[in-house]
C-alpha positions in Angstrom: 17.4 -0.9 -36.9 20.6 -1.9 -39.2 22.8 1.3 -37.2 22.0 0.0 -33.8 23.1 -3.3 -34.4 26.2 -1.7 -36.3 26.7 0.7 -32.9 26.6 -2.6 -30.7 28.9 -4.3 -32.5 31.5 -1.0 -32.6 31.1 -0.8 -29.0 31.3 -4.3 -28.0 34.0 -4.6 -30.7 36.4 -2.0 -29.6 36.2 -2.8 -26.0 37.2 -6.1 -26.8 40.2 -4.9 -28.2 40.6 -2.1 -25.9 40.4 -4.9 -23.1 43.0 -7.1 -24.7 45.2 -4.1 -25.3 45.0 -3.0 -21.6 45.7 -6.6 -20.7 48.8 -7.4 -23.0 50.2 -3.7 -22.4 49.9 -4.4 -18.2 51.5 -7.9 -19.1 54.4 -6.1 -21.3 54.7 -3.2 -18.5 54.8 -6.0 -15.7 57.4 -8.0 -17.2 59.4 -5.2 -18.6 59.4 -6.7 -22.6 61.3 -5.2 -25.1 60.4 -5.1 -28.4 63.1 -4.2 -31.4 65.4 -3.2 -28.7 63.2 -0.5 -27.3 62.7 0.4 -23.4 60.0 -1.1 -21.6 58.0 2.2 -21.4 58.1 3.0 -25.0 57.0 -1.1 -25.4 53.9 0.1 -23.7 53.6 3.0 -26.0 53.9 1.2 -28.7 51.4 -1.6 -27.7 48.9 1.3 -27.0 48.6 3.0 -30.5 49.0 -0.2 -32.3 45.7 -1.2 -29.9 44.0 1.8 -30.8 44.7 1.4 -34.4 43.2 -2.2 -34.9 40.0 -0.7 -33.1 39.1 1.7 -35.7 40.5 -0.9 -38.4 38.9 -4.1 -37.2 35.9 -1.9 -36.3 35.7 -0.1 -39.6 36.2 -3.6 -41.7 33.8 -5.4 -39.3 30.8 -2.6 -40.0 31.9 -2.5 -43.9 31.9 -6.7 -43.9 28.0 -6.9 -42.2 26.9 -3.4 -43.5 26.0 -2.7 -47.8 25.3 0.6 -46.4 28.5 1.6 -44.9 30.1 -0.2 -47.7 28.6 2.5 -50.2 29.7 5.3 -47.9 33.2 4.5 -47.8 33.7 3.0 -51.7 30.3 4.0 -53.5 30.2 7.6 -52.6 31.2 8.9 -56.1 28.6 6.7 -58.1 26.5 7.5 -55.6 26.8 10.9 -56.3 26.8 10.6 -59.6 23.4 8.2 -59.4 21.9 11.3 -57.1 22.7 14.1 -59.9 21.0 11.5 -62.5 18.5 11.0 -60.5 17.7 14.8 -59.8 18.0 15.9 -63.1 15.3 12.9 -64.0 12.9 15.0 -61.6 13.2 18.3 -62.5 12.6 16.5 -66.5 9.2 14.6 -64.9 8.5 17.7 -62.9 8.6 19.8 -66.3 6.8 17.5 -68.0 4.4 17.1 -65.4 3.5 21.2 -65.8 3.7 20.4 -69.8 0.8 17.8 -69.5 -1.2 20.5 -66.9 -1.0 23.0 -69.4 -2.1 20.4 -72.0 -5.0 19.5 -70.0 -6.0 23.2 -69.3 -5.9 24.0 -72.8 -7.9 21.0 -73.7 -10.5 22.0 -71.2 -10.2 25.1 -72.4 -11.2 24.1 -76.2 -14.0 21.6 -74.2 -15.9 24.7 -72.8 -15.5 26.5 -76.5 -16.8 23.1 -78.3 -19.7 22.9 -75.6 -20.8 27.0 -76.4 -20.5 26.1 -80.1 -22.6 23.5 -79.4 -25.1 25.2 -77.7 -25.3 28.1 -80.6 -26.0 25.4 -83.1 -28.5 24.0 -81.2 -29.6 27.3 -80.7 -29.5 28.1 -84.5 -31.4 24.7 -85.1 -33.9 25.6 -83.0 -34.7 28.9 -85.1 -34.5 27.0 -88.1 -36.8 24.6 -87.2 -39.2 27.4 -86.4 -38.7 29.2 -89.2 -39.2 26.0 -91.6 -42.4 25.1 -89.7 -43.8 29.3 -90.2 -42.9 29.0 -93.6 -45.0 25.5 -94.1 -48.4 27.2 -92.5 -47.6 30.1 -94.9 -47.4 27.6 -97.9 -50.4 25.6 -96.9 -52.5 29.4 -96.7 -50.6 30.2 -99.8 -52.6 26.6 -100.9 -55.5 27.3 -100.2 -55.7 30.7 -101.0 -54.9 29.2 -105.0 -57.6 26.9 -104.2 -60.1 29.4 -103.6 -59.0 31.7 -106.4 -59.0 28.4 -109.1 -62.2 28.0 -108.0 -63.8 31.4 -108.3 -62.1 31.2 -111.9 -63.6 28.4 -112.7 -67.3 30.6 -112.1 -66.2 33.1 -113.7 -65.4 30.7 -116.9 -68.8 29.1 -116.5 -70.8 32.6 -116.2 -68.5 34.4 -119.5 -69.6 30.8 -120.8 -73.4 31.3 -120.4 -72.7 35.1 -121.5 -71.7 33.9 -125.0 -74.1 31.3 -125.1 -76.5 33.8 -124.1 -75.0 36.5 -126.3 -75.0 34.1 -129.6 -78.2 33.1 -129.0 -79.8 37.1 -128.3 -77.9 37.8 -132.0 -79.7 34.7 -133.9 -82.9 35.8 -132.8 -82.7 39.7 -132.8 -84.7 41.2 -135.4 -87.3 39.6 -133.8 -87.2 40.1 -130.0 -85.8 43.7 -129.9 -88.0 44.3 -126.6 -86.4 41.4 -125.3 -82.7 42.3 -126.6 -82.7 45.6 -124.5 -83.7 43.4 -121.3 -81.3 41.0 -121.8 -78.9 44.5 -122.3 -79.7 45.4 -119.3 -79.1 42.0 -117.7 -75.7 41.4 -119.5 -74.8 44.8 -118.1 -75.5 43.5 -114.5 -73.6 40.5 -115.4 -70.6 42.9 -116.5 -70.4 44.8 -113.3 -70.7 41.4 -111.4 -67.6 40.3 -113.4 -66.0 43.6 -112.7 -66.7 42.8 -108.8 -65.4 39.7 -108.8 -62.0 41.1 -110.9 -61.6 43.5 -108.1 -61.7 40.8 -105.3 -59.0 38.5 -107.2 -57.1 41.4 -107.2 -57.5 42.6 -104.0 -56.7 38.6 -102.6 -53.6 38.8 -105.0 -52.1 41.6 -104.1 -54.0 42.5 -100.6 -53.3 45.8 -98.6 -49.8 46.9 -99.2 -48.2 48.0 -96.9 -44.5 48.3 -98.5 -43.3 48.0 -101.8 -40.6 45.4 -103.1 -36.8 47.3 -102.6 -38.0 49.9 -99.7 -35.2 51.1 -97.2 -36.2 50.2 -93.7 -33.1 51.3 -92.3 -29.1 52.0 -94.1 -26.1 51.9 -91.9 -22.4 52.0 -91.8 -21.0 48.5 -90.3 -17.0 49.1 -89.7 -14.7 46.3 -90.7 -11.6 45.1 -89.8 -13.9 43.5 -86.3 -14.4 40.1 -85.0 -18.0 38.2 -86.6 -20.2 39.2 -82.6 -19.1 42.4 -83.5 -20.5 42.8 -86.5 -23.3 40.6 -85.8 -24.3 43.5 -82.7 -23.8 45.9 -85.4 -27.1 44.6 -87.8 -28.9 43.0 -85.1 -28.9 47.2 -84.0 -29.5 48.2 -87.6 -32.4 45.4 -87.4 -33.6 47.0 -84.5 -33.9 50.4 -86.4 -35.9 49.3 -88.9 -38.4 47.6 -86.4 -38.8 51.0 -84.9 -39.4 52.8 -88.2 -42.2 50.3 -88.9 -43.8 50.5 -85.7 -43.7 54.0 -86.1 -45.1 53.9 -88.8 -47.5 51.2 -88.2 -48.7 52.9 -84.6 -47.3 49.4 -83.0 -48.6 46.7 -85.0 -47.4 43.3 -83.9 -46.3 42.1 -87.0 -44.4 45.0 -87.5 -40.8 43.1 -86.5 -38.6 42.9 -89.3 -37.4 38.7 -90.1 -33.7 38.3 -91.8 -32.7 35.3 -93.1 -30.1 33.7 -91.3 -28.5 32.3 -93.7 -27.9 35.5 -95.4 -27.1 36.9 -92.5 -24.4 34.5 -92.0 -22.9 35.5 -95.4 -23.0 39.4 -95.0 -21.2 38.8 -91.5 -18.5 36.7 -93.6 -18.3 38.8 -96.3 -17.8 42.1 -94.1 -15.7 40.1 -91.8 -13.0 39.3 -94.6 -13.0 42.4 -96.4 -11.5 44.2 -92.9 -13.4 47.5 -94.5 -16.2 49.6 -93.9 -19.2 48.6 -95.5 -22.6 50.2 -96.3 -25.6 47.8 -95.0 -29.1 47.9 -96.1 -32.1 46.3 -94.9 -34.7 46.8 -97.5 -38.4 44.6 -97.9 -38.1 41.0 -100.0 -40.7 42.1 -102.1 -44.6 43.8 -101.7 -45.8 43.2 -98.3 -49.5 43.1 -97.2 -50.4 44.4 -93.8 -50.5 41.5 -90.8 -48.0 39.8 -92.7 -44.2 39.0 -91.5 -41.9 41.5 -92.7 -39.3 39.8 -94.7 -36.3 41.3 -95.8 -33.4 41.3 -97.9 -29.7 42.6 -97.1 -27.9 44.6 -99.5 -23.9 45.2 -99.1 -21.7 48.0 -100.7 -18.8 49.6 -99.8 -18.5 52.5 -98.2 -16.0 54.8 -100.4 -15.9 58.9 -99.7 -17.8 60.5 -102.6 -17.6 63.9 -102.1 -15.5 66.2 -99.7 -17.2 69.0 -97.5 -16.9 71.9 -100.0 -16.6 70.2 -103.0 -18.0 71.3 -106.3 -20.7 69.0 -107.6 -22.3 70.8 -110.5 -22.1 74.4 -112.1 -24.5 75.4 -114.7 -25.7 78.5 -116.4 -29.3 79.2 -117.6 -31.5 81.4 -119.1 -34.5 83.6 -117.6 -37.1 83.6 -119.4 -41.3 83.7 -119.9 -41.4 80.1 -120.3 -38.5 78.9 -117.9 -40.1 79.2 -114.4 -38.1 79.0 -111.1 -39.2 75.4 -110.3 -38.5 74.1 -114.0 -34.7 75.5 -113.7 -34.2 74.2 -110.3 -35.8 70.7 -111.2 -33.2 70.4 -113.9 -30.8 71.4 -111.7 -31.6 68.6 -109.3 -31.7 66.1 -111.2 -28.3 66.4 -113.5 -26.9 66.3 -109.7 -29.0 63.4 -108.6 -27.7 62.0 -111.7 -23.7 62.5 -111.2 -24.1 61.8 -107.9 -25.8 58.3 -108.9 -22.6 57.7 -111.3 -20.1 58.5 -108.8 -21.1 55.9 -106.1 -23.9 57.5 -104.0 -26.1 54.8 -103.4 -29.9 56.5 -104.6 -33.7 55.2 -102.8 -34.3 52.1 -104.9 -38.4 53.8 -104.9 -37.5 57.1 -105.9 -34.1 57.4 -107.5 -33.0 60.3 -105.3 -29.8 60.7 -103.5 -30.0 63.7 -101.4 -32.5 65.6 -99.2 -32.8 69.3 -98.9 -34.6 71.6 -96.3 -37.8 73.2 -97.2 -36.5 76.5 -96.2 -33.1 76.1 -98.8 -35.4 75.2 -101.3 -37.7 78.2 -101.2 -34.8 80.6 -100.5 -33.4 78.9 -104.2 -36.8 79.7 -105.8 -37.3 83.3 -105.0 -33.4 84.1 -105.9 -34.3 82.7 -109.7 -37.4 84.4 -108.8 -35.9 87.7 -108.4 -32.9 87.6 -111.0 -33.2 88.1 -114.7 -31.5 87.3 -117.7 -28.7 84.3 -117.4 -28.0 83.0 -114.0 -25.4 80.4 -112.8 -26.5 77.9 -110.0 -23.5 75.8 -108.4 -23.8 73.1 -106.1 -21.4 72.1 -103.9 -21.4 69.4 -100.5 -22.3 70.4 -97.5 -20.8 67.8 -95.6 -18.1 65.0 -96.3 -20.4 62.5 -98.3 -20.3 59.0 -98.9 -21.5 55.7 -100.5 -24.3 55.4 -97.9 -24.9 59.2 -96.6 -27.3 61.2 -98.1 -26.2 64.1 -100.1 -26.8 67.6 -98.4 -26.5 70.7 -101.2 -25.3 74.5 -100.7 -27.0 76.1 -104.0 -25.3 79.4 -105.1 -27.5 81.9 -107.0 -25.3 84.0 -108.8 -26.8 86.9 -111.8 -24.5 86.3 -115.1 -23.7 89.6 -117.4 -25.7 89.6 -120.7 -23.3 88.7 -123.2 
């Protein structure tokens, strides 16, 4: 609204002038005026620019008098400038931080979502937990009651070996005189014994129940590479897990209680510990202790590391033995097999904690091995060498050479 009063007033302004100038240059012309000595026409001239001169002038001080505006244009423009750049390079600093604060908030969102997952898995974790801690309270208050019913079923026995003595001391006191009776009361004290024996064998059959596995068997042995995030790993023995679950079904023809239970918090610390060594470890999932049919399978985790033992070709063991009447095939290659089972054991292979042994060997190699000492007389030399590249947690595979010494 401010530039069309400003055009009004330009317009109105110079045509007042432009009006006066026309006026006072007809007047000069008219009366033929002279100024510094000039002619009359050149007067007029005169009169004419100096008219047009105080239009833009007057016009131009008039607007800048009224106007801030064109005030600013005609004696601010520098500063103004200079305000501008400020002000510009104040943007592009608010419009970088602006993209600073939206990476900000992406990121924290970002670590939100990861704080709400790791939320969830604890809750997850605490969930199991709680389950677990409420399984292993039933199994306590069985484990109760089963003691309750063994104390008392020890406490008859006490009271029957009780009467037995009583019954015994008494028979002796009075012996010479009741033999008759003495060999009915045998009879009955013999009763008694296999009544005793009865109940032995049913404590013992409560106590230790129908195992099923032994303390320290292998359910299932695998490699778990390192240097891998924790999921990783964790995929890795929840796999290995799922091995042994198939080995006992297998063996179990499909037994519900068959699935194998690790504990978590152990599982926790074999992920860690794998995780931070960043090498190749041997994993294996072997039972807690004696287990009784229908009862959860509880395990244990064992960790070693996984170190090459053996190259493919390698020499294990050569020795040299003698043929004889008494030294049958079977004897020699027993021998054999166990001074390797032995080196093996020392070097790293890790042996079944049931059996000891560290290798496994075809029952067509071991016959073949048999009739060679079978067939050979005098001193022979067996050598043993690795089939295959063996390590901590691979069984050990033999080639047995059967070689006929000269008698010395």
């Amino acid at each position: 609204m401010e530039g069309i009063y400003l055009i009004l007033v330009m317009i109105v302004t110079g045509g007042a002038i432009a009006f006066i100038g026309d006026k006072l240059g007809t007047k000069i012309g008219k009366k033929r005026l002279s100024i510094f000595g000039l002619r009359p026409r050149h007067t007029s001239m005169i009169v004419t620019v100096v008219t047009g001169g105080l239009i833009t002038a007057l016009s131009i001080g008039f607007m800048a008098l009224i106007s801030q505006n064109v005030r600013t244009a005609l004696f601010g423009m520098d500063e103004l400038r200079a305000t501008m750049n400020s002000t510009l390079a104040e943007l592009d600093e608010a419009t970088e931080n602006l993209f600073k604060a939206q990476e900000e908030f992406e990121r924290a969102n970002a670590n939100l979502k990861e704080s709400k997952v790791e939320i969830a898995s604890l809750k997850t974790e605490q969930e199991e937990l709680r389950a677990e801690s409420d399984r292993l309270k039933e199994g306590n208050e069985r484990l109760e009651a089963t003691n309750s019913e063994l104390a008392a079923q020890n406490e008859n026995l006490s009271g029957t070996n009780a009467e037995l003595e009583a019954t015994n001391k008494k028979l002796g006191d009075s012996n010479s005189a009741l033999t008759a009776d003495n060999e009915k009361l045998a009879g009955d004290n013999k009763s008694l014994e296999e009544r005793n024996s009865r109940l032995r064998e049913g404590i013992i059959a409560i106590r230790e129940g129908d195992i099923t596995l032994r303390a320290g068997e292998v359910l299932a042995s695998g490699v778990i590479r390192g240097g891998r995030t924790a999921d990783e790993i964790s995929d890795d023995i929840n796999a290995l897990a799922e091995q042994a679950t198939q080995h006992l079904v297998e063996r179990f023809g499909g037994d519900e209680d068959t699935a194998v239970w690790i504990y978590q918090p152990e599982l926790h610390r074999v992920i860690d510990e794998i995780e931070s060594s960043g090498r190749d470890m041997v994993l294996r999932i072997s039972a807690a202790g004696n287990l009784v049919r229908g009862e959860p399978v509880r395990t244990r985790l064992e960790l070693y590391p996984n170190e090459l033992i053996f190259s493919a070709g390698e020499q294990i063991l050569s020795k040299t033995y003698e043929l004889g009447d008494e030294a049958q095939p079977e004897m020699i290659l027993q021998d054999f097999l166990t001074d390797i089972n032995h080196i093996a054991t020392e070097k790293g292979i890790l042996a079944d904690p049931l059996t000891g042994s560290v290798g496994r060997m075809e029952g067509t190699q071991l016959y073949e091995i048999v009739d060679a000492l079978m067939s050979a007389k005098g001193r022979v030399q067996l050598t043993a060498t690795a089939r295959d590249v063996t390590t901590s947690g691979s069984p050990l595979r033999l080639n047995i050479k059967v070689e006929q010494k000269a008698a010395t």
